[in-house]
OpenMM code with the backbone's topology and positions (N, CA, C; nanometers):
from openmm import Vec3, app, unit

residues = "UNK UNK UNK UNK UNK UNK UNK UNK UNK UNK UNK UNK UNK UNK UNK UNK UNK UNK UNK UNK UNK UNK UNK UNK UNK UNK UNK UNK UNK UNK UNK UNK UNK UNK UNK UNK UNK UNK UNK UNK UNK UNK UNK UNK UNK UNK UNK UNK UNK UNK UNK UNK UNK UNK UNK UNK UNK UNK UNK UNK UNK UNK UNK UNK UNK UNK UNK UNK UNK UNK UNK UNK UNK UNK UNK UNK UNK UNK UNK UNK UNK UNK UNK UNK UNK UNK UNK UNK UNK UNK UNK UNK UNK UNK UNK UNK UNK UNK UNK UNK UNK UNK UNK UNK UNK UNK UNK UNK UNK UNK UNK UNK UNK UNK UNK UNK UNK UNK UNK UNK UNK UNK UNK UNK UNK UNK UNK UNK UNK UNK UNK UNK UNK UNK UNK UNK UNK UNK UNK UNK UNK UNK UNK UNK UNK UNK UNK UNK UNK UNK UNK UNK UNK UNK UNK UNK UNK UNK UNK UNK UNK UNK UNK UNK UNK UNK UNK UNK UNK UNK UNK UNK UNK UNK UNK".split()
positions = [
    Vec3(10.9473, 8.8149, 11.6719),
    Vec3(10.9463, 8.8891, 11.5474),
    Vec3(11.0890, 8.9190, 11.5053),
    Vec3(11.1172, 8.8753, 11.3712),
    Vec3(11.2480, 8.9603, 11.3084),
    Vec3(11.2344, 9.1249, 11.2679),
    Vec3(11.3265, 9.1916, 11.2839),
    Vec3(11.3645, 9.3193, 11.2595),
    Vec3(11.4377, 9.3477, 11.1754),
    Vec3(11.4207, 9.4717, 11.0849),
    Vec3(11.5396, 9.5436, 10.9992),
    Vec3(11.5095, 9.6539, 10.9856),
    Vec3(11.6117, 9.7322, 10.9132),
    Vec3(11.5812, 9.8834, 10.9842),
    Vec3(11.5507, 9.9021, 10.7579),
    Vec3(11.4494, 9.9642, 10.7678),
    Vec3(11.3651, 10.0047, 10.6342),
    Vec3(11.3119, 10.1319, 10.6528),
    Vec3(11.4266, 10.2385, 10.5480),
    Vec3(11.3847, 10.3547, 10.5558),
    Vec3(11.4482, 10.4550, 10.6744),
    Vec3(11.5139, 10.3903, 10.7297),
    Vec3(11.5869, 10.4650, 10.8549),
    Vec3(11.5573, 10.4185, 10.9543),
    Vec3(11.4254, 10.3296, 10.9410),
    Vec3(11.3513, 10.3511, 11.0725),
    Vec3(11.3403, 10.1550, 11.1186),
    Vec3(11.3257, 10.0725, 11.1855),
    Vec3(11.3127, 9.9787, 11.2908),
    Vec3(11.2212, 9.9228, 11.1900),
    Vec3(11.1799, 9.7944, 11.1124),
    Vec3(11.0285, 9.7514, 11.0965),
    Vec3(11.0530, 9.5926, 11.0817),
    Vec3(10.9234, 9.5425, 11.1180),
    Vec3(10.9233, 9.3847, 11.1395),
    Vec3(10.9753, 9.3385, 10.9696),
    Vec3(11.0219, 9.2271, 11.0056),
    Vec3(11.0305, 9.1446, 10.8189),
    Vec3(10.9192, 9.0880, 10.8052),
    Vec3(10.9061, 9.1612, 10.6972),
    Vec3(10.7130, 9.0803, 10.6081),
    Vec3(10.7679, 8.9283, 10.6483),
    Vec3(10.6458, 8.9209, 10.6154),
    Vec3(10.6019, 8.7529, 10.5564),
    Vec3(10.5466, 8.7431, 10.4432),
    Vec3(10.6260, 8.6729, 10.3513),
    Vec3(10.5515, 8.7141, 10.1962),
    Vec3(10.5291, 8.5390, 10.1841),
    Vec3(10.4738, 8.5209, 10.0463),
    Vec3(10.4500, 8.3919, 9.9685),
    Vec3(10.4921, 8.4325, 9.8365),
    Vec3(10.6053, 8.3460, 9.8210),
    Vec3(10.6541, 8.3503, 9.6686),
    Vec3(10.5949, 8.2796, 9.6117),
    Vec3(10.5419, 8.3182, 9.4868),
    Vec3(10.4973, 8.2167, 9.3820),
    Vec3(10.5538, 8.2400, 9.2417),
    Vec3(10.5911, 8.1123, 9.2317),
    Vec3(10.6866, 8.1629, 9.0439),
    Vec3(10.6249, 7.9902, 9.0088),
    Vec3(10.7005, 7.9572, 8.8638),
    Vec3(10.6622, 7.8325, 8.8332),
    Vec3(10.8284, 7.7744, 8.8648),
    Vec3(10.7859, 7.6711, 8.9235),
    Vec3(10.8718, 7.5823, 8.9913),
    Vec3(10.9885, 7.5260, 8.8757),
    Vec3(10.9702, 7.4421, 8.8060),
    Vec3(11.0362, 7.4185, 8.6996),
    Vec3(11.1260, 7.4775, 8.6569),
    Vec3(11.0766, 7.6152, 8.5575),
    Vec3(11.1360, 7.6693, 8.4745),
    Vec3(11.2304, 7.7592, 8.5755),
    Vec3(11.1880, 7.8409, 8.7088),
    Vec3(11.2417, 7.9585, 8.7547),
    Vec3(11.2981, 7.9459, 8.8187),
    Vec3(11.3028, 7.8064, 8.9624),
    Vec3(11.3609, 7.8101, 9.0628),
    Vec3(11.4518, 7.8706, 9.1132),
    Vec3(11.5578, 7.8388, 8.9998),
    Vec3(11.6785, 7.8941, 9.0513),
    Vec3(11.6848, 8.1083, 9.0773),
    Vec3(11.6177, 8.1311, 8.9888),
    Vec3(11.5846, 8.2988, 8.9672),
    Vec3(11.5170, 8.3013, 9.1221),
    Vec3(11.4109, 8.2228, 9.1449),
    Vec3(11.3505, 8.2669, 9.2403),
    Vec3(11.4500, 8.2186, 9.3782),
    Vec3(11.5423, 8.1226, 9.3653),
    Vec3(11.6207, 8.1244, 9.4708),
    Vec3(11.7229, 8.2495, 9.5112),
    Vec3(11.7285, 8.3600, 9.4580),
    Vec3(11.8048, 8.4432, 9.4487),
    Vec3(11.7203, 8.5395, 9.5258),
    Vec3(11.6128, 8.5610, 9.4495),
    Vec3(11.5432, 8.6277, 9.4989),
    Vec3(11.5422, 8.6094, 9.6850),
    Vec3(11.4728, 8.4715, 9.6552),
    Vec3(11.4556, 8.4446, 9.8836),
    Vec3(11.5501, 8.4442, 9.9323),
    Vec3(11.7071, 8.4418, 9.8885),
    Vec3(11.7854, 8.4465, 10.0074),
    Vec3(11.8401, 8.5903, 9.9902),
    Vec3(11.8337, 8.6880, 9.9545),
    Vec3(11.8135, 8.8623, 9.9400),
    Vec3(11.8041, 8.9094, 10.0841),
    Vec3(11.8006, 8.8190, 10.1701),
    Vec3(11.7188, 8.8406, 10.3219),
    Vec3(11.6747, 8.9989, 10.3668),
    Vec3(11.5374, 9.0255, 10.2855),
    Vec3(11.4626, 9.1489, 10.2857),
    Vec3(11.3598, 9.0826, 10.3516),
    Vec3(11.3065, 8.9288, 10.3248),
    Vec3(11.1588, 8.9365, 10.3823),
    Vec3(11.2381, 8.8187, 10.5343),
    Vec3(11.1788, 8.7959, 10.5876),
    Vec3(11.1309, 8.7112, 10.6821),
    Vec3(11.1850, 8.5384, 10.6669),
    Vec3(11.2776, 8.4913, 10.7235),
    Vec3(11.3159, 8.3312, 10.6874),
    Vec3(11.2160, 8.2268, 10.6555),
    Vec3(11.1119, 8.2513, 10.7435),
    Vec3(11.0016, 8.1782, 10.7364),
    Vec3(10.9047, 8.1771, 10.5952),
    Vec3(10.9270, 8.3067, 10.5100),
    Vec3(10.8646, 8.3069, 10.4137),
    Vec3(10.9342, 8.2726, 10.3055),
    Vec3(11.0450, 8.1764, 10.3086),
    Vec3(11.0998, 8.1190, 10.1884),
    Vec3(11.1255, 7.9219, 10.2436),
    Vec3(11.0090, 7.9080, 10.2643),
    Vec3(11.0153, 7.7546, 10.2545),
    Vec3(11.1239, 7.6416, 10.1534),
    Vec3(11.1826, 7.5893, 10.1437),
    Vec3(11.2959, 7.4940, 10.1179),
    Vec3(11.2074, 7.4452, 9.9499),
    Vec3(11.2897, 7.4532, 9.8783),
    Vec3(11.2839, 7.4011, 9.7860),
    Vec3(11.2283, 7.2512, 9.7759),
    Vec3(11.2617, 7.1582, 9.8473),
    Vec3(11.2460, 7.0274, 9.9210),
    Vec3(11.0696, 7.0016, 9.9990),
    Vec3(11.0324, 7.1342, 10.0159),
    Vec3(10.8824, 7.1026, 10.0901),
    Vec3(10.7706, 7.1664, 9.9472),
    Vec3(10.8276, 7.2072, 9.8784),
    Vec3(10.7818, 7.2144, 9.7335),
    Vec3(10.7320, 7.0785, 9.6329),
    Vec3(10.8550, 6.9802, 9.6641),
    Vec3(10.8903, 6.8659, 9.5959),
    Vec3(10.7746, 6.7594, 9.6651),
    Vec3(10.8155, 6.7814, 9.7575),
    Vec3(10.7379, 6.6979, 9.8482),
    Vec3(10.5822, 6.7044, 9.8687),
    Vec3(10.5454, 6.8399, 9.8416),
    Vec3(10.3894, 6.9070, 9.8421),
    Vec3(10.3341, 6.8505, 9.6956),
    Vec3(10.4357, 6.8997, 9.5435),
    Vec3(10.3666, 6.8493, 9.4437),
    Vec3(10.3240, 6.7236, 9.4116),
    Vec3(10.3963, 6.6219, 9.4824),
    Vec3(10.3645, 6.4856, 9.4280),
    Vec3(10.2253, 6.4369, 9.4711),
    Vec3(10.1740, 6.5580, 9.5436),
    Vec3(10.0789, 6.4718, 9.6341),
    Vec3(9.8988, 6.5449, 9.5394),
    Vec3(9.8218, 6.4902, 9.5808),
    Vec3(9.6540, 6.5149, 9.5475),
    Vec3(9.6266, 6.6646, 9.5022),
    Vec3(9.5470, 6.7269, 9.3957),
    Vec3(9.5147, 6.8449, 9.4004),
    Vec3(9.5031, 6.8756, 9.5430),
    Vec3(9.3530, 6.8356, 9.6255),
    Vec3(9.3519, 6.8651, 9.7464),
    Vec3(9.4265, 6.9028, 9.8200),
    Vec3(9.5213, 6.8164, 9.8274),
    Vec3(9.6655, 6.8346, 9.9639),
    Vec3(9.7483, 6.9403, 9.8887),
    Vec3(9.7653, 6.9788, 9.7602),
    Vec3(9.8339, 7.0718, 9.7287),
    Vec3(9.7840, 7.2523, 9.7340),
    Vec3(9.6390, 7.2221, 9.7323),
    Vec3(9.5329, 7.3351, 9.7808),
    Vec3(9.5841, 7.3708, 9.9049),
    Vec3(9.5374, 7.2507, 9.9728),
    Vec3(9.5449, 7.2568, 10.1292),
    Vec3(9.6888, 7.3024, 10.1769),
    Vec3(9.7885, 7.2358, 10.1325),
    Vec3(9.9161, 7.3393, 10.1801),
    Vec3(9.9631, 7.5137, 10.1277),
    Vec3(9.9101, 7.5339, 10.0004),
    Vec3(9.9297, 7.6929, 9.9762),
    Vec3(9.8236, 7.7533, 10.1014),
    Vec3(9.7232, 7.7162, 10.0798),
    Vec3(9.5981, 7.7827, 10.2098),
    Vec3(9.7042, 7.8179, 10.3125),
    Vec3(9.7391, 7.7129, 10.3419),
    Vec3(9.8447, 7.6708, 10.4907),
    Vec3(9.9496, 7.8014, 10.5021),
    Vec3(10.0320, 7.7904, 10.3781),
    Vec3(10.0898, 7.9074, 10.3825),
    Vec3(10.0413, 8.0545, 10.3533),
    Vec3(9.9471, 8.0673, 10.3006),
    Vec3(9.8914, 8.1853, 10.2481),
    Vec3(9.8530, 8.2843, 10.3488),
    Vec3(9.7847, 8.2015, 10.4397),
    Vec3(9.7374, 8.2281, 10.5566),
    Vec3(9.8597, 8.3029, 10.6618),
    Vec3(9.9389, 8.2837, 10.6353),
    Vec3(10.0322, 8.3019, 10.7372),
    Vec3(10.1061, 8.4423, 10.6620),
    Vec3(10.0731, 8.4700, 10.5419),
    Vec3(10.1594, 8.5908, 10.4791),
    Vec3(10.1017, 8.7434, 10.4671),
    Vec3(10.1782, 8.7986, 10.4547),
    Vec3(10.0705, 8.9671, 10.4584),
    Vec3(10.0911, 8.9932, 10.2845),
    Vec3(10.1568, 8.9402, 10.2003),
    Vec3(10.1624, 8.9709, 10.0796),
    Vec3(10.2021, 8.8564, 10.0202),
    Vec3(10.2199, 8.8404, 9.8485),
    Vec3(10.2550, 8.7312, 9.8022),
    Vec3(10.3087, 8.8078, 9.6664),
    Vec3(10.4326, 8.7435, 9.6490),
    Vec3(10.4962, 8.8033, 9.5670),
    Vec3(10.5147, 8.7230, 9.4200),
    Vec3(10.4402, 8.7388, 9.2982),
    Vec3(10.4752, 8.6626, 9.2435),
    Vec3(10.6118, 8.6943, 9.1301),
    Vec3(10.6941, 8.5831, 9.1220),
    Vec3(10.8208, 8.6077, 9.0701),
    Vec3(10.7839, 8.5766, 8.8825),
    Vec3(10.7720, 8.6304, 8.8311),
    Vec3(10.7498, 8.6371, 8.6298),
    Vec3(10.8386, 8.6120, 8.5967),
    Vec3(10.8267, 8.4804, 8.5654),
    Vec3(10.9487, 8.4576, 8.4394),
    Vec3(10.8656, 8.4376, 8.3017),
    Vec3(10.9174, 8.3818, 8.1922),
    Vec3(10.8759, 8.3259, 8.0754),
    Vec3(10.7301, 8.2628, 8.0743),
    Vec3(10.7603, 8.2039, 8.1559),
    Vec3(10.5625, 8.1238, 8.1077),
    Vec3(10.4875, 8.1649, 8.2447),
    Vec3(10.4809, 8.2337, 8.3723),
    Vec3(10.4424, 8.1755, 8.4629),
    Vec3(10.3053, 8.2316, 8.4415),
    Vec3(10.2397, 8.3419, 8.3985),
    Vec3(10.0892, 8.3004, 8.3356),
    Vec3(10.0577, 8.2094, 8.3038),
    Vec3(10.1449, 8.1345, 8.2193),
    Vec3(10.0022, 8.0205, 8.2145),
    Vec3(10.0116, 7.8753, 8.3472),
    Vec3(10.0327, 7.8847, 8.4297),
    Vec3(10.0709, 7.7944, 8.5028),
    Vec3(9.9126, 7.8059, 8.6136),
    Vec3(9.8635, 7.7426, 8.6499),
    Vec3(9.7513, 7.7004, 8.7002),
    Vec3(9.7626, 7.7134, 8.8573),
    Vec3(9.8958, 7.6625, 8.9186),
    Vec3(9.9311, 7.7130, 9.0476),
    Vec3(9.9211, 7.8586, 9.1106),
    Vec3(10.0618, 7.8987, 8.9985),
    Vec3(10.0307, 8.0509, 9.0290),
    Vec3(9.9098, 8.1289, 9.0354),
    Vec3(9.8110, 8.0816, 8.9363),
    Vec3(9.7092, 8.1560, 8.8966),
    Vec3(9.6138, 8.1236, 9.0533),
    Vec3(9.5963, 7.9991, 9.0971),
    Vec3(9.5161, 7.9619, 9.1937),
    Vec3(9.6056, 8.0496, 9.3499),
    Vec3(9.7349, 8.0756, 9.3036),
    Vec3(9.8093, 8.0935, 9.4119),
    Vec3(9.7507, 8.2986, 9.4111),
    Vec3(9.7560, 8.3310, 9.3121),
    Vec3(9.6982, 8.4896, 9.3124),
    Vec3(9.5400, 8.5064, 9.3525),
    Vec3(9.4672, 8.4170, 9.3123),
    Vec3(9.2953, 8.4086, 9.3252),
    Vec3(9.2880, 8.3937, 9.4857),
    Vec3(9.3724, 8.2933, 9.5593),
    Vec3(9.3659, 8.2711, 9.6972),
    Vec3(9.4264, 8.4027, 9.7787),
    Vec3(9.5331, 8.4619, 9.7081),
    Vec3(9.5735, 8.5891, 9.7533),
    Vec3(9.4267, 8.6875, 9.8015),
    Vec3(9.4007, 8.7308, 9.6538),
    Vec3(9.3210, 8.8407, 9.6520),
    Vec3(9.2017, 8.8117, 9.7630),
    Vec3(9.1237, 8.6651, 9.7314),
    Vec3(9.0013, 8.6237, 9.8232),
    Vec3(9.0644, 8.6656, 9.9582),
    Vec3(9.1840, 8.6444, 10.0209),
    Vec3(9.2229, 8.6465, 10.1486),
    Vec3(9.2579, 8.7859, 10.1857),
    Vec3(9.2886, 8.8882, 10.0870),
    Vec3(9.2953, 9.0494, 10.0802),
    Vec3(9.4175, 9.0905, 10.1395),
    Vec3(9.5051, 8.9893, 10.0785),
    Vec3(9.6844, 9.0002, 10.0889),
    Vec3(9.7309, 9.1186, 10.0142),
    Vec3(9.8353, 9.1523, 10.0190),
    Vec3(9.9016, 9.2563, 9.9440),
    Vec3(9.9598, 9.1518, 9.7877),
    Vec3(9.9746, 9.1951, 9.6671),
    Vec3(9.9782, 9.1512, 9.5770),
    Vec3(10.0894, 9.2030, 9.4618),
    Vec3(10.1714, 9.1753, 9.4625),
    Vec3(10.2587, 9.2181, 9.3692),
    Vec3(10.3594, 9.1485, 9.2387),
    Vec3(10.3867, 9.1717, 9.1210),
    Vec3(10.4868, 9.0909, 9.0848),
    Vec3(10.6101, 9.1287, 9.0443),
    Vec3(10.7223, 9.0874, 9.0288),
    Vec3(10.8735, 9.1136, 8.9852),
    Vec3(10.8785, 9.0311, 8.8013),
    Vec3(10.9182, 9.0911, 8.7919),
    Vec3(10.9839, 9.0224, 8.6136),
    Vec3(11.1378, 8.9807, 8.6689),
    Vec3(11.1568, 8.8154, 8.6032),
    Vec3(11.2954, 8.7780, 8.6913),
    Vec3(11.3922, 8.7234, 8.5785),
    Vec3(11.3219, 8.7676, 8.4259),
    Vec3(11.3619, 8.6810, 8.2860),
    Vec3(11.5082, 8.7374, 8.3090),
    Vec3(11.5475, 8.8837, 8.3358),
    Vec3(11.6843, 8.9021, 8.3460),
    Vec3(11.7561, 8.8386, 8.4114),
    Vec3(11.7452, 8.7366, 8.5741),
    Vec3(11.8085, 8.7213, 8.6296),
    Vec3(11.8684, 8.5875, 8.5578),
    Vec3(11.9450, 8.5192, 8.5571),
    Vec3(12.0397, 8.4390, 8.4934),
    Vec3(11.9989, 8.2535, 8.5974),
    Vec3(11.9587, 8.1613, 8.4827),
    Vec3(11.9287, 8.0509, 8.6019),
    Vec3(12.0663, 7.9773, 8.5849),
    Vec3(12.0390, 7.8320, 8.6279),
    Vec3(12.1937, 7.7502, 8.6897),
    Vec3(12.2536, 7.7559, 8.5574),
    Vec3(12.1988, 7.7778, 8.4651),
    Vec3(12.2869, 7.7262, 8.3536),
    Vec3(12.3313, 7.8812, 8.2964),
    Vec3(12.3290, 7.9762, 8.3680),
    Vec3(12.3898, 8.1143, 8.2852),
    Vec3(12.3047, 8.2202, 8.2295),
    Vec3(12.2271, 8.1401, 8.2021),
    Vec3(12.0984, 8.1583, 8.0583),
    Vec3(11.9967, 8.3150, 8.1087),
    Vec3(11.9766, 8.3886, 8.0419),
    Vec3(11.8460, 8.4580, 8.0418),
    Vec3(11.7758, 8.4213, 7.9935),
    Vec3(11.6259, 8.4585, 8.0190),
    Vec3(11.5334, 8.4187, 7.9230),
    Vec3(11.4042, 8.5429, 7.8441),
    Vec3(11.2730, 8.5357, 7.7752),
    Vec3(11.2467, 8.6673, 7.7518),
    Vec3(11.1231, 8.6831, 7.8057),
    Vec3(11.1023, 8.8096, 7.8121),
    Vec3(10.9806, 8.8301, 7.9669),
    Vec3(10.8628, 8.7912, 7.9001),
    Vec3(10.7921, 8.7214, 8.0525),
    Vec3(10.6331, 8.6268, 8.0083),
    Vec3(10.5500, 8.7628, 8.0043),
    Vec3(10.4066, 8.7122, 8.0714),
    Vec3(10.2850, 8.7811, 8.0037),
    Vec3(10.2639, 8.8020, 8.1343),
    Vec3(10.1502, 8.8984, 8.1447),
    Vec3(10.1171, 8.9471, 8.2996),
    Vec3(10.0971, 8.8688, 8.3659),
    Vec3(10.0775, 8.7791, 8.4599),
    Vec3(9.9870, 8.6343, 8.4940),
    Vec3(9.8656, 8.7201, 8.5822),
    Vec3(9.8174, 8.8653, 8.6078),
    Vec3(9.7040, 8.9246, 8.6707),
    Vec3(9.5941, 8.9654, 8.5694),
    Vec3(9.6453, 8.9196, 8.4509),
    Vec3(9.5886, 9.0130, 8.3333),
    Vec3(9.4387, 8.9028, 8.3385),
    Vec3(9.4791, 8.7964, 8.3509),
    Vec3(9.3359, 8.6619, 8.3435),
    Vec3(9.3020, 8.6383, 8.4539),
    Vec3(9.2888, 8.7234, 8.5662),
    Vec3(9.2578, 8.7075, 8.7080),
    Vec3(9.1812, 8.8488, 8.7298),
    Vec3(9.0653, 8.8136, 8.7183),
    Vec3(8.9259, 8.8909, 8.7881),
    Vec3(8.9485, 8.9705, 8.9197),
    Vec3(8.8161, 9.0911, 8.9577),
    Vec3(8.8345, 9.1428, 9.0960),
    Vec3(8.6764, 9.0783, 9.0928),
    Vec3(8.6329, 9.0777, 9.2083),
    Vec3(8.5033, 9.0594, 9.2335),
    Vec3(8.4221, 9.1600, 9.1376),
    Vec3(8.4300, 9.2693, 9.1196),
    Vec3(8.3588, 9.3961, 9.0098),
    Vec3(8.3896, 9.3406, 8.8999),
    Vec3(8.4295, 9.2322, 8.7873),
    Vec3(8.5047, 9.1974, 8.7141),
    Vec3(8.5903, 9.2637, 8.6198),
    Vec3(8.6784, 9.3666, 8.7144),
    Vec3(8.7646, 9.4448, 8.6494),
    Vec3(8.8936, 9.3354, 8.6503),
    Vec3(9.0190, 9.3229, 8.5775),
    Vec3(9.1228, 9.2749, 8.5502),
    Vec3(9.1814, 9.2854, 8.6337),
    Vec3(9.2808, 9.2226, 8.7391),
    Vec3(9.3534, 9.2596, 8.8634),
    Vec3(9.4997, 9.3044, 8.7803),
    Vec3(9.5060, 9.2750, 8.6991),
    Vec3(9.6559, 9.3724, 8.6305),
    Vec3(9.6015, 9.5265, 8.5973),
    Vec3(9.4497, 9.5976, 8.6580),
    Vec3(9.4951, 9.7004, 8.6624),
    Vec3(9.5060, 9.7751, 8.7833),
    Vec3(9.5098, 9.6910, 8.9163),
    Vec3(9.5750, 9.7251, 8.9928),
    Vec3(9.6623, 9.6993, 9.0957),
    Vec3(9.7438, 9.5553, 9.0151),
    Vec3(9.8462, 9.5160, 9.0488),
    Vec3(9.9751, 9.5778, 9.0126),
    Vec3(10.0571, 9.6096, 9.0404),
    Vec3(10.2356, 9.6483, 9.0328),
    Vec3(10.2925, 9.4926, 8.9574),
    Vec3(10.3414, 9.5149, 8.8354),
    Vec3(10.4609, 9.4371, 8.7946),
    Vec3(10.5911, 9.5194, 8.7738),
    Vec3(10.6645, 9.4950, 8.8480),
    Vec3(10.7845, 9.5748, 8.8333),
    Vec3(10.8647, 9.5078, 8.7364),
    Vec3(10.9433, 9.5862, 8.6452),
    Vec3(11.0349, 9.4780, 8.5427),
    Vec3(11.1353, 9.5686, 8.5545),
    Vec3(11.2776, 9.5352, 8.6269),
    Vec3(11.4047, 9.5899, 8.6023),
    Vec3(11.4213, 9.6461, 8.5147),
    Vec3(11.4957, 9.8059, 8.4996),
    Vec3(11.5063, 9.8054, 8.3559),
    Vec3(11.6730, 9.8184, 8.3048),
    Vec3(11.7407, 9.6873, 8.2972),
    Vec3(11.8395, 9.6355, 8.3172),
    Vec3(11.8955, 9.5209, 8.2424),
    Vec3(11.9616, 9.4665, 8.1803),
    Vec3(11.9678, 9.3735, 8.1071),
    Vec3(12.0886, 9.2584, 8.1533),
    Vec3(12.1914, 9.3159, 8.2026),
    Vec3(12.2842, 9.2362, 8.2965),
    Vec3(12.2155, 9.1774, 8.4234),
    Vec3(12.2710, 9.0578, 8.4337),
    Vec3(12.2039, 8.9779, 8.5435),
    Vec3(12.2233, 9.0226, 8.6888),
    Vec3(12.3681, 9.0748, 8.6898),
    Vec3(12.4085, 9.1448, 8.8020),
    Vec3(12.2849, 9.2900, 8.8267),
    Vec3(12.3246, 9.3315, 8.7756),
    Vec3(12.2550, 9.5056, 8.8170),
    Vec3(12.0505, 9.4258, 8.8357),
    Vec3(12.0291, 9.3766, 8.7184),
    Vec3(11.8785, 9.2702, 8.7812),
    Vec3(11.8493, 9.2714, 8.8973),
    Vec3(11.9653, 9.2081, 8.9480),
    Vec3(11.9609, 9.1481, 9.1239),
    Vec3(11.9600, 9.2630, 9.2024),
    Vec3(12.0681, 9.3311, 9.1760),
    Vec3(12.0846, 9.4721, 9.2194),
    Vec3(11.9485, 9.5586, 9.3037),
    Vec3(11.9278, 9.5857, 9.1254),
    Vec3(11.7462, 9.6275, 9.1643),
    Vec3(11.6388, 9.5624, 9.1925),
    Vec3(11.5982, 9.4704, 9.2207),
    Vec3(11.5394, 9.4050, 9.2663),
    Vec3(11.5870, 9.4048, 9.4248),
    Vec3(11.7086, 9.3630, 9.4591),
    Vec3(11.7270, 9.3775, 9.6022),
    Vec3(11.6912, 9.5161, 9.6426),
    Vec3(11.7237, 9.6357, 9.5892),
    Vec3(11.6924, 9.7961, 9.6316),
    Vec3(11.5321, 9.8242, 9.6328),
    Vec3(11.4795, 9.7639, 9.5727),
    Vec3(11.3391, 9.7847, 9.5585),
    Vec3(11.2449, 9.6871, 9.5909),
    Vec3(11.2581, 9.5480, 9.6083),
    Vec3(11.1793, 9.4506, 9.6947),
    Vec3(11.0634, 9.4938, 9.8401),
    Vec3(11.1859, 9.6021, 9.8989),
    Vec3(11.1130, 9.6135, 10.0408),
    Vec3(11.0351, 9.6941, 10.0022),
    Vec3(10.9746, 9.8137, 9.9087),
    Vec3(10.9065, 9.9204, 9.8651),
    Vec3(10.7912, 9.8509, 9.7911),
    Vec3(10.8032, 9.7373, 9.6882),
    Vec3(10.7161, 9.6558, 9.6079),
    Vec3(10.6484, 9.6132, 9.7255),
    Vec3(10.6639, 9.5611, 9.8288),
    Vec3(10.6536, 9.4778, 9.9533),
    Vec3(10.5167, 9.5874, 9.9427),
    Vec3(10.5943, 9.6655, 10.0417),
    Vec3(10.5453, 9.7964, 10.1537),
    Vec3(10.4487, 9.8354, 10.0643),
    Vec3(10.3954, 9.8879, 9.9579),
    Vec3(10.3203, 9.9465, 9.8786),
    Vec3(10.1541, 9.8439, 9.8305),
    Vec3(10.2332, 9.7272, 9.8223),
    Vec3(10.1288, 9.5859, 9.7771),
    Vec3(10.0575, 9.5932, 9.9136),
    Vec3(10.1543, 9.6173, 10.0295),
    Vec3(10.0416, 9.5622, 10.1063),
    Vec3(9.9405, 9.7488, 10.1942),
    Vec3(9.9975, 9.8497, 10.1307),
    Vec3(9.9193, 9.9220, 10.1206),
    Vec3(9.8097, 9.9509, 10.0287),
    Vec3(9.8435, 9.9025, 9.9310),
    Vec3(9.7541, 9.9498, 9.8366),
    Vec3(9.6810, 9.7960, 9.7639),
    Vec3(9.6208, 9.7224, 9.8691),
    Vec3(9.5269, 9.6054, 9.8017),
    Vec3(9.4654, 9.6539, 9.7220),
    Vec3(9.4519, 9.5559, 9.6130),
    Vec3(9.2802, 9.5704, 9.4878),
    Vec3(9.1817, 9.5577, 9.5722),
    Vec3(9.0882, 9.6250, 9.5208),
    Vec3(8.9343, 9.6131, 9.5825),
    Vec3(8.9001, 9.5016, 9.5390),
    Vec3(8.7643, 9.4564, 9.7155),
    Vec3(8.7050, 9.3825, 9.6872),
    Vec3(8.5966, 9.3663, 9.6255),
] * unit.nanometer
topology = app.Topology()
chain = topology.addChain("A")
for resn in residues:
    res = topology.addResidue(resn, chain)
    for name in ("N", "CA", "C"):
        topology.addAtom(name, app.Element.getBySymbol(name[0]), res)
């Protein structure tokens, strides 16, 4: 087990599952995983991403399962479109069925390779059911910096990651 001291006190590093849309965010969400708040293991290589999409719905099922399984929460990273993205959405539905901790970050402030901000997407929990068919955006956490420089973004997001963490995986949606 890895260790860090959270809160004063000694605690293991989660294991999370990032989910953002690949394309548009990467780079935002690369900022995010190397923050080293969660666990090494829970930021898989950009490269086993590449390698996972080319392949069959199936095999692309079959590897989130793979990882999902292995995480106590899943963090999804919001940029600009990632509601409508079909991954993510399957990547939150597999969350909840598995009764992971669930949370998301808004990352439009953080700045990708090219400099750029972009302007914040739509809930992606808002079209994702609970078994009661209540909306899981009303009791999911989206945190959105409230910050507009890319620097101070990161900032908060690094100060508050381990608490978004800690809280998601206290406070699951009902099943």
């Amino acid at each position: 087990m890895i260790y860090k001291i959270y809160k004063g006190q000694v605690s293991v590093m989660r294991q999370v599952f990032f989910s953002f849309e690949y394309n548009k965010d990467v780079w935002r969400a690369s900022q995010i995983r190397k923050m080293n708040v969660v666990s090494k293991s829970s930021t898989f290589s950009d490269n086993d991403w590449e390698t996972v999409k080319s392949k069959s719905e199936a095999s692309i099922k079959k590897w989130i399962n793979e990882q999902m399984a292995m995480r106590s929460c899943i963090v999804v990273l919001i940029g600009k479109t990632t509601s409508t993205r079909k991954w993510v959405k399957y990547e939150i539905e597999k969350a909840y069925e598995l009764k992971k901790g669930i949370v998301g970050i808004y990352i439009h402030g953080l700045k990708n390779e090219n400099g750029d901000q972009t302007e914040k997407g739509s809930n992606p929990f808002y079209n994702v059911f609970t078994n009661n068919g209540e909306r899981l955006s009303k009791y999911v956490t989206c945190y959105d910096p409230p910050y507009k420089s890319s620097k101070f973004v990161y900032d908060d997001i690094s100060n508050n990651i381990d608490d978004l963490i800690e809280n998601a995986i206290e406070n699951k949606p009902p099943q």
